[in-house]
N, C-alpha and C positions, 0 to 999 in steps of 0.2 A: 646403618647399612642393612640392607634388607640379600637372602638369601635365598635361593629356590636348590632342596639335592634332589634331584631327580629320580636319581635309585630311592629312595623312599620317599618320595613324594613328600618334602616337609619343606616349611617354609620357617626360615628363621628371622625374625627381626630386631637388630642389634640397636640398642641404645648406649649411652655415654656406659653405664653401670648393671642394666638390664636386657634380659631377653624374654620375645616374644613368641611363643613357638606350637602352630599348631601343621596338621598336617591331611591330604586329602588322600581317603581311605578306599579300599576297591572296589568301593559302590558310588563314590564320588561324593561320600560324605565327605565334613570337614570336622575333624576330631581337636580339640582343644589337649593341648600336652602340657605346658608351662608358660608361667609366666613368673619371674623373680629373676634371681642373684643371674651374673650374665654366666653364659653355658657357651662351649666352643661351636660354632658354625658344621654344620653337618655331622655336630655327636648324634647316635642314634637313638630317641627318645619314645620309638614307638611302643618300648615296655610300659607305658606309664598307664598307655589304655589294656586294658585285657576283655576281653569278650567273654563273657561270661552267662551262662542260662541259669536266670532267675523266672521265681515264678511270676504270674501275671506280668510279664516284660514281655508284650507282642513282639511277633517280628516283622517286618516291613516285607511288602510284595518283592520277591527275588531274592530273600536273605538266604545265604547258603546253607544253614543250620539253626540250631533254636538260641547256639548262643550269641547271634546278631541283631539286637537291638536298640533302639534310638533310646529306648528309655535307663536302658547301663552306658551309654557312649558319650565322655565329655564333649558336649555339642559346642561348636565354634559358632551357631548361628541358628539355634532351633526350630524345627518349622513345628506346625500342628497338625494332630490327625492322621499320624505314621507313627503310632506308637510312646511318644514320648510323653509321661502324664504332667512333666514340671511344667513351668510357663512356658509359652513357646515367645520366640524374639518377632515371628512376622505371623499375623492372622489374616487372611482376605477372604471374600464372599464373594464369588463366583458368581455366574451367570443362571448357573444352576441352584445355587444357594449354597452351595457345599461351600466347606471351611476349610478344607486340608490342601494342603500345598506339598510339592514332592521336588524341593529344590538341589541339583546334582552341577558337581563342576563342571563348567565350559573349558576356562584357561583364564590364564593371566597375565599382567604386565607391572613393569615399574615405571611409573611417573611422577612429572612433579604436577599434583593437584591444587589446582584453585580453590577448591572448596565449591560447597554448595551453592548455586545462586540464588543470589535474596537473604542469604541465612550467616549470621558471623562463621569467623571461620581463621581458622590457625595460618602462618606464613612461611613459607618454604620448608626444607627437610625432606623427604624423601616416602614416596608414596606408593604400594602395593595396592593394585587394582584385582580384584577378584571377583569373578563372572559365575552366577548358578545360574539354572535354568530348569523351570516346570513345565516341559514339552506340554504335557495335554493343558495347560491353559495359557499356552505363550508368553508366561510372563520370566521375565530377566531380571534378579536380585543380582545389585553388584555390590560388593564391599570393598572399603577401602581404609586401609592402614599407615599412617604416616608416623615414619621417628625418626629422631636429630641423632646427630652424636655426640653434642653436648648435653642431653638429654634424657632423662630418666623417665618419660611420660610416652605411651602410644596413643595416639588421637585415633577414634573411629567415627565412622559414622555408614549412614547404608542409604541404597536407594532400587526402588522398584518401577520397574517401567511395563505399560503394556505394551506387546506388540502381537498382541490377536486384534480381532477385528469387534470384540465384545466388551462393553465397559466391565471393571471389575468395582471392589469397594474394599479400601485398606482400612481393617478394624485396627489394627494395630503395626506399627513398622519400629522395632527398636532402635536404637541409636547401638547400641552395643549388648552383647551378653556372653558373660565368662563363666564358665564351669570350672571352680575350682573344688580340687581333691577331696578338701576336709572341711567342717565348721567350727573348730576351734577358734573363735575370734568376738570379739568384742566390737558391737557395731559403734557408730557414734553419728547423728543424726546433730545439727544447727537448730535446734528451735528458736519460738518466738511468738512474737506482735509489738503493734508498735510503740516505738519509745523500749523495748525490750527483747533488741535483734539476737539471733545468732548466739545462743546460750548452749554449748555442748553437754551433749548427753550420750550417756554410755549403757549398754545394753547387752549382756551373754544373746549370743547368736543360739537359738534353740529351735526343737520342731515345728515348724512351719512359715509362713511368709511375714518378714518385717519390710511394712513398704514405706515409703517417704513421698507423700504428695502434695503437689500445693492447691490439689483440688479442684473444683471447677471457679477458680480467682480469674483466670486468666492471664496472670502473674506469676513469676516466681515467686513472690512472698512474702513475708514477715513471716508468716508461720513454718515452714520448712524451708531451707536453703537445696537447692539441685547439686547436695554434694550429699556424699556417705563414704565413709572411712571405714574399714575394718581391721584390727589389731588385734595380735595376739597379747593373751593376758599378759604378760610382762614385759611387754612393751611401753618405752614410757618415753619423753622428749628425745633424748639421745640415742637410744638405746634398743634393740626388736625388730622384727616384721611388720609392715601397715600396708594394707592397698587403702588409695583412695581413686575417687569416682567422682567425676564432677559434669555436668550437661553444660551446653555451652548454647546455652539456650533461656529464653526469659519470659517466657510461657506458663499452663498448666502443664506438669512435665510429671514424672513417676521414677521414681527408685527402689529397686525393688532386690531384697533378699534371701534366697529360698533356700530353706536346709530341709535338704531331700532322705528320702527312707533310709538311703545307703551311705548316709554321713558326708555326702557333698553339699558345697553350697554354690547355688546359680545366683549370680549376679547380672541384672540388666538396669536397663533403663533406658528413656526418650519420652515422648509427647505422652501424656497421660491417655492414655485409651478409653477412659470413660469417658461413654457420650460420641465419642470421636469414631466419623466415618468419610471420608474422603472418595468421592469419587472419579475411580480412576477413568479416563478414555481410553479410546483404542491411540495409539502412537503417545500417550505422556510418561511422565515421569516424573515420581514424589520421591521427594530425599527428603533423609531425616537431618536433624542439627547435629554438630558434631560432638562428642565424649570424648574427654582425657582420662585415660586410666595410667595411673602413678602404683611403682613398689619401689618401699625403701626396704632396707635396713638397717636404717638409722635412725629410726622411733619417727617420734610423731614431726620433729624436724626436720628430719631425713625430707619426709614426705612435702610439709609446706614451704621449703625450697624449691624444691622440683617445681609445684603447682606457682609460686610466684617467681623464679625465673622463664618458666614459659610463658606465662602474664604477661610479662616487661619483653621479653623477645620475640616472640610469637606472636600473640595476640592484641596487644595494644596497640592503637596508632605510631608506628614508631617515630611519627614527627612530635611528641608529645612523653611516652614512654620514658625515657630516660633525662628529660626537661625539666630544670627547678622550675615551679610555680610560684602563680605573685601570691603574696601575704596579702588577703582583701578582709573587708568588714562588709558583713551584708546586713542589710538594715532591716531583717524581721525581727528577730528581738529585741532591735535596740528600738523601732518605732511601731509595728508590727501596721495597722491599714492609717495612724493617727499622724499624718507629714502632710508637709506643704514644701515649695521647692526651700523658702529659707531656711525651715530645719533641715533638708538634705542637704546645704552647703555647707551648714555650721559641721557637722557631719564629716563630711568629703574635707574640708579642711583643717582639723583636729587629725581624721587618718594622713594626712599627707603630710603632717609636722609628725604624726608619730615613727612615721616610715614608710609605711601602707601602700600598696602597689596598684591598689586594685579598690572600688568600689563597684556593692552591686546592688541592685534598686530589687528587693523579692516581692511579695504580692501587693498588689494597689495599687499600682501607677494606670490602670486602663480603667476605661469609665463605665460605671454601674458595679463601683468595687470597694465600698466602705466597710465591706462585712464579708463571708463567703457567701454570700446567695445568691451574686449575679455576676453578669462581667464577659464573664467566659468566653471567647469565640469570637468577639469581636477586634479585638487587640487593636482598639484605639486610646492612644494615651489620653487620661485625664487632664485637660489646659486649666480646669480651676483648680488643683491642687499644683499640677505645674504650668505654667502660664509659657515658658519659654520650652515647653515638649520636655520629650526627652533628648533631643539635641544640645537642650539646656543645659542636661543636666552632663553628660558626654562631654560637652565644650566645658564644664568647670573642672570637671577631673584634667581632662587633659591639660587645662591650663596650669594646674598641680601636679604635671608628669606622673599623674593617675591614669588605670585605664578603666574601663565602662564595662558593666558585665548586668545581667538583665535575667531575671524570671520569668517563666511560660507554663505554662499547664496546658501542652498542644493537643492532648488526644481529650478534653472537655468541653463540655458547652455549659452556660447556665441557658435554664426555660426565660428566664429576664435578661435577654441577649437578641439584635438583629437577624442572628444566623440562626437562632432558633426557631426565630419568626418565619425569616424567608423559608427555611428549609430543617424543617422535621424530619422530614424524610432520611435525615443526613444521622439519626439518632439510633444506636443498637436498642429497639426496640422490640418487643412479638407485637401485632397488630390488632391481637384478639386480647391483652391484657393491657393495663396500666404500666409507667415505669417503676421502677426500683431507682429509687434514688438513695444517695451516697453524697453525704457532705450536700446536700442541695445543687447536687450537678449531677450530665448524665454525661453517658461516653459515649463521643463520636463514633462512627460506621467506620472503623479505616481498615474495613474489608473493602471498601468503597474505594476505587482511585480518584475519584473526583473529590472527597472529601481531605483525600492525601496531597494532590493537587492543593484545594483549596487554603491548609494548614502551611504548607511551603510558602508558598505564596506572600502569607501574610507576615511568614518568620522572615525570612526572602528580605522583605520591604521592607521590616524594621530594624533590622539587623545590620544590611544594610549602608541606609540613609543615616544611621546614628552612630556607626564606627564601633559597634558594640563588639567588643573583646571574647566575652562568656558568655555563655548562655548556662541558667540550672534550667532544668528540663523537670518535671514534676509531674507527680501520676497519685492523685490524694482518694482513690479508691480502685476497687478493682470491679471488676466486670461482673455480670449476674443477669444483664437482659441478653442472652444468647440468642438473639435470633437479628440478623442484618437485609433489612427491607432490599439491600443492593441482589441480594443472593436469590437463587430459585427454590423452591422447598426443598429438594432432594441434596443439594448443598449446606442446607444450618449446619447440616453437626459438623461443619468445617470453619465455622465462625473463628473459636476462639485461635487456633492454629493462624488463620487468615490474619485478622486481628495482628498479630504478631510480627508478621512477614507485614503490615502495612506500616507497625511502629519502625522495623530497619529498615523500610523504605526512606522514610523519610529523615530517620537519622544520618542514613547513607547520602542523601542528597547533599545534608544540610555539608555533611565532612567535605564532597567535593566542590562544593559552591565556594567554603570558608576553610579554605587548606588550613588556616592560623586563627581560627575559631578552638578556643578552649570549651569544651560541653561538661557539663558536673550532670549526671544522671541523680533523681530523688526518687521515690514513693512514700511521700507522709515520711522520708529520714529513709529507711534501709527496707523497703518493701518490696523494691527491684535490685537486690544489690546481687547479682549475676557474672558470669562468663562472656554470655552474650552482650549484654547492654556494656561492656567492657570495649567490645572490639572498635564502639563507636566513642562512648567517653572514658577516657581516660582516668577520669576520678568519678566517685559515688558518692553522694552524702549517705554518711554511713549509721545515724541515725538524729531521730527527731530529742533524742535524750543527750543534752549537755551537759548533765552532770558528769563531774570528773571521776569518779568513784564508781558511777551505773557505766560510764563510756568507754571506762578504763578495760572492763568486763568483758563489753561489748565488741572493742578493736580486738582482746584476745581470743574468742569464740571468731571473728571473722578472719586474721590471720591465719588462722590453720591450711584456708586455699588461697585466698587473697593477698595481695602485696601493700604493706603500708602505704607505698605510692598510690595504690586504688581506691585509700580510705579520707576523706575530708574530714577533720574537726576542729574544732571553735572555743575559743575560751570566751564563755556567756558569761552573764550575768549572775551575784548571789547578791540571795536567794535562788536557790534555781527556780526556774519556771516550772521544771516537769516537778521536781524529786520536793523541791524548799530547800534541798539540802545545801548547805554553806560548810567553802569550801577557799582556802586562800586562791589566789590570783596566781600565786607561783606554781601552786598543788595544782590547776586547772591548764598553767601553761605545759609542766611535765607530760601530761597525757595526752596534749593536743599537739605538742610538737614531735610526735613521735611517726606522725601521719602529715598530708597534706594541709595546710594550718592557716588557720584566721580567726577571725572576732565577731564574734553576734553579740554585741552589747551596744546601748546607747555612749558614745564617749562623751557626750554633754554633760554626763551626769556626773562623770568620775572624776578624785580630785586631782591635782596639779602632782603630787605623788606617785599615784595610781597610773597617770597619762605616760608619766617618767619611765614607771615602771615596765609598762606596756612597749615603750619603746626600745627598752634596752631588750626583753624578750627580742622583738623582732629584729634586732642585728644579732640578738643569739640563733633565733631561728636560721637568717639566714647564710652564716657562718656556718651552721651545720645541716642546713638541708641535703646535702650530699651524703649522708646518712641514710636521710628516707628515701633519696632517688635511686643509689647505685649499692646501699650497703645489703649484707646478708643480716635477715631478720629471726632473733630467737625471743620467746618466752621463758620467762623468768618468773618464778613465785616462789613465796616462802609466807607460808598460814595464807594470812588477807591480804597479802601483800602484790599485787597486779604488778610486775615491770616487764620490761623491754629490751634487750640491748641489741643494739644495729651496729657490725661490725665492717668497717671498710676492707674492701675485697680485697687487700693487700693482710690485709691482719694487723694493720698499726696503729690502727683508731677505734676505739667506740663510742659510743654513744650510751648512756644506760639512763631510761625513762620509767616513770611510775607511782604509782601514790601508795598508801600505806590504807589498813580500813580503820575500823572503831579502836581505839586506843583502849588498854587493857594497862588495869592497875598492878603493879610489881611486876610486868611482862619480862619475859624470857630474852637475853641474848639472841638478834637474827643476824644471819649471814645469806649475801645474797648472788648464790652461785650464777657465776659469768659464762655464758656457751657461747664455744666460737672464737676462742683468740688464741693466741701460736704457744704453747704451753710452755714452748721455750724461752722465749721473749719476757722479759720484763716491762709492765708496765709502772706510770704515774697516774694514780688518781689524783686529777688536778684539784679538786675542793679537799681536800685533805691531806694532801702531798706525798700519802703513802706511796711506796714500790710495793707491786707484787708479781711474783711469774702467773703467764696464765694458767698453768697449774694450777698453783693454788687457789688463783681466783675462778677456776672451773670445779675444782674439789670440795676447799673450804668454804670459800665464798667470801665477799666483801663484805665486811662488816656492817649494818647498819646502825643508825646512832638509836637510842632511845627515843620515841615518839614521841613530842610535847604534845598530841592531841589528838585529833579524830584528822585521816585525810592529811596526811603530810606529804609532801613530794619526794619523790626519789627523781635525783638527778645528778650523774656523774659523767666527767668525760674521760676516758683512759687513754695516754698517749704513750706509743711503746716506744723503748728507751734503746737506743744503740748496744750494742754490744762493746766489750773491751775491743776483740779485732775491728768493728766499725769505728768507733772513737777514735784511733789512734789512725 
């Protein structure tokens, strides 16, 4: 529910558990007041700001006295160049060259917003439209605020339009930024690289700026993830205060920190402003990507419900969202470029007695592709390794009530490729230097619409003519020749941003061409694993590390905003390929059925045991897939212990996943406390046949047995048991 009181001019924005609340002041600022635990509609919150004269704290043209300034005022939306010395949320350069912007309310409305066009974007709820305005250079900042009532998350996002008759140049346009009161909090930042995503790190919030960027990649990442969380100290899974902040966006992007002289901390973020100049026209209009800002009080789970039920309801394709997926085996580790069509059937026919839903054919199948150094761009399938195409291969599955699912690397070319040949031009290149190559390929121009055109086209036609089910979509580096031969000089620094808006383009296509086209988004495993690249694929491979012990790690560092449903993983092969590390088959299936699930291994190689065993997994898998589709997801640890349990939204079932680490000689008795089940209720652990109240098994915790080794699985189902009144 969104609120306007008019005697104080404040706006309130109601969520299922939270409020939003700032207000517009008699200079037609917008003063930020709260945000946290929900507050009744039109309580009077205007005590929270005080106007106060500090020294060096200018005052802006027309301030009634000295103690009216931008630089003491929790800003809802900061400009620059009136005062205020923190970061400011919008920068522009003027016709004059000047920086400063002097943005005053117009009015506002409530509607329901579509979101940005070209850019993902959140689905129904209820939207606050808010209009400034900088007479002396015409320009029009509008804000817009969206929240549910199921809801504990406000989406923002902002947009700047010209309407003088002079171009201007957006150095900077935030997505969002919040003045909150105090800095007592503890940041926490997703590190990484790849093969070693999404690793949480914690950090005392102190004097000056802690930013999160993913640099000029052109990516969201491997190395920082577009989320930041801030907790106070004693806050812990269940338990405390946490904001978090997530961009919904898959870009170079910025997160940013700021603990101010006077013990506030400013929080922003959007498009990374280095480098980045946009120039504006007379009559356009730049919007930024949208931010969800989340407050719990209920620790650090509080928080990664909110951000993964809004995932699954909000933002996901909701034809897909809520949808079991097939159980597939994809055939890069099991053959990786070394196949011909009769090993892919032996293949395709072993998964199809094992249960397997799904086969999917990942690098090699197009010709000048025996290695990574060429290939790219052409996407013609290779006839001497498959003689019968890929139709071939499509027509075998299907004849195994299989379906067909297919690898692309759409935004690449290799220089040993016809499209290279024909057209260079098509390559993000500078003209005055050589390329930067990456993996021996470079990246397409899809600042370019003809090169975005040409990329559909080719997915279009193959996709298609061969009934192909899946597509993984893959991005095996990131950007670094900023400069797009398509553009005029005084447009480069809008490359990377462009770039971006050309990848949802044609994501966006591919969704309405193939309503029932499953997409798994990649970069080298979890380099793009996003908000944004969410609203088009439904699932991410979630990293290039299959080890069950590194992934186990990795799905818990990405949970925090992510939804297991948004995470892909695979019981490979041991030795593993990445780690060496050897690990059982049961301990590998624990962790990968905790997420979206399948097999990267050769099944040719495995014995008559091993095939058995794979198969009874996958009627476990998919007996409890509804777990990972629909249940509520908690973390669970005790020492090295990584689990999981996903509990049905009823409270009558769980699910509990996980592996154990390095085995320790005489180790200590573990219990492994259960979050999330009705405290009243008794359950059955079915591998053990114990009863216990979720009490207890929230309190004490469930016992585990003593480790026989390195890397054991945890896995338990809990079924709650009737009551004496129900029973009878």
């Amino acid at each position: 529910m969104i609120f306007f009181h008019s005697k104080t001019n404040t706006f309130y924005l109601q969520g299922k558990n939270v409020s939003y609340v700032f207000r517009k002041d008699e200079y037609g600022f917008l003063n930020h007041l709260y945000f946290g635990k929900k507050v009744a509609c039109g309580e009077d919150l205007s005590f929270v700001y005080r106007p106060c004269d500090r020294g060096f704290s200018p005052n802006f043209d027309g301030a009634e006295n000295r103690s009216f300034s931008l630089d003491t005022m929790p800003n809802e939306y900061p400009v620059a160049g009136l005062g205020d010395y923190r970061r400011p949320a919008v920068m522009v350069r003027t016709r004059d060259g000047a920086r400063q912007t002097d943005f005053r309310y117009i009015d506002h409305s409530v509607e329901t917003d579509a979101g940005a066009k070209g850019l993902p974007h959140v689905r129904g709820g209820e939207t606050l439209f808010v209009r400034l305005r900088d007479d002396r250079y015409a320009l029009t900042l509008e804000l817009y605020y969206t929240v549910w009532d199921d809801s504990d998350a406000v989406v923002r996002r902002a947009a700047l339009r010209n309407d003088g008759t002079d171009s201007v140049h957006v150095l900077n346009l935030c997505s969002f930024s919040i003045d909150l009161p105090d800095a007592d909090y503890q940041s926490l930042r997703l590190f990484g690289r790849p093969c070693s995503e999404r690793a949480p790190v914690w950090q005392d919030c102190a004097p000056g700026i802690c930013e999160l960027s993913s640099g000029q990649r052109g990516s969201s990442s491997h190395y920082l993830n577009p989320f930041l969380a801030l907790k106070r100290k004693n806050t812990d899974e269940t338990h405390g205060e946490v904001y978090g902040f997530q961009l919904v966006y898959s870009g170079s992007f910025s997160l940013s920190a700021e603990y101010t002289q006077y013990g506030g901390l400013r929080v922003r973020g959007g498009i990374d402003p280095l480098g980045f100049d946009w120039l504006l026209q007379s009559g356009e209009k730049f919007e930024t990507p949208e931010s969800v800002l989340v407050y719990s009080d209920g620790g650090l789970g509080g928080m990664s419900h909110c951000f993964h039920s809004l995932c699954r309801k909000h933002l996901m394709n909701p034809d897909f969202a809520f949808r079991k997926r097939p159980v597939l085996v994809n055939s890069w580790e099991a053959v990786y470029f070394d196949f011909d069509e009769k090993k892919l059937f032996h293949l395709i026919e072993l998964a199809a007695n094992a249960g397997m839903d799904m086969f999917v054919l990942d690098d090699g199948w197009f010709t000048c592709r025996n290695d990574d150094n060429g290939g790219l761009g052409d996407w013609e399938e290779d006839l001497s390794k498959l003689p019968c195409g890929l139709k071939g291969i499509s027509d075998k599955c299907r004849s195994l009530n299989m379906l067909f699912g297919l690898w692309f690397e759409p935004e690449m070319v290799s220089e040993n490729s016809k499209l290279f040949r024909v057209h260079p031009e098509w390559c993000l290149k500078n003209p005055e230097r050589g390329f930067v190559r990456g993996r021996n390929q470079i990246v397409l121009d899809f600042c370019n619409p003809q090169v975005v055109d040409y990329v559909y086209g080719k997915m279009e036609d193959i996709i298609a003519k061969n009934g192909i089910s899946y597509v993984k979509w893959d991005m095996n580096r990131y950007l670094a020749d900023l400069y797009s031969p398509y553009l005029p000089p005084e447009r480069q620094s809008e490359v990377q941003h462009r770039y971006v808006l050309g990848v949802y383009q044609l994501a966006s296509r591919l969704n309405r061409r193939f309503p029932d086209l499953l997409m798994e988004g990649c970069s080298g495993g979890g380099g793009r694993f996003d908000a944004g690249m969410l609203n088009y694929f439904p699932q991410i491979w979630t990293s290039d590390n299959t080890d069950a012990f590194a992934r186990a790690k990795i799905q818990y560092g990405t949970s925090l905003c992510y939804p297991p449903s948004a995470m892909t993983a695979h019981v490979s092969v041991c030795p593993n390929h990445q780690t060496g590390r050897t690990s059982g088959l049961d301990a590998r299936y624990a962790v990968a059925s905790s997420c979206i699930f399948g097999y990267e291994l050769d099944l040719t190689k495995l014995s008559q045991s091993e095939l058995a065993q794979i198969k009874e997994q996958i009627t476990a898998y998919k007996r409890d897939a509804d777990f990972v589709m629909n249940g509520d997801f908690y973390r669970l640890s005790e020492g090295d212990v990584y689990a999981f349990a996903q509990v049905s939204c009823d409270k009558s079932r769980a699910y509990v996943t996980g592996i154990t680490g390095l085995k320790q000689a005489n180790d200590k008795f573990r219990f492994l406390k259960i979050y999330g089940l009705d405290c009243e209720k008794k359950y059955r652990v079915r591998e053990t046949g114990q009863t216990m109240s979720g009490r207890v098994l929230e309190n004490i915790g469930l016992p585990l047995p003593q480790a026989e080794g390195d890397f054991c699985p945890v896995c338990y189902h809990l079924d709650g048991q009737p009551t004496s009144d129900e029973s009878t």
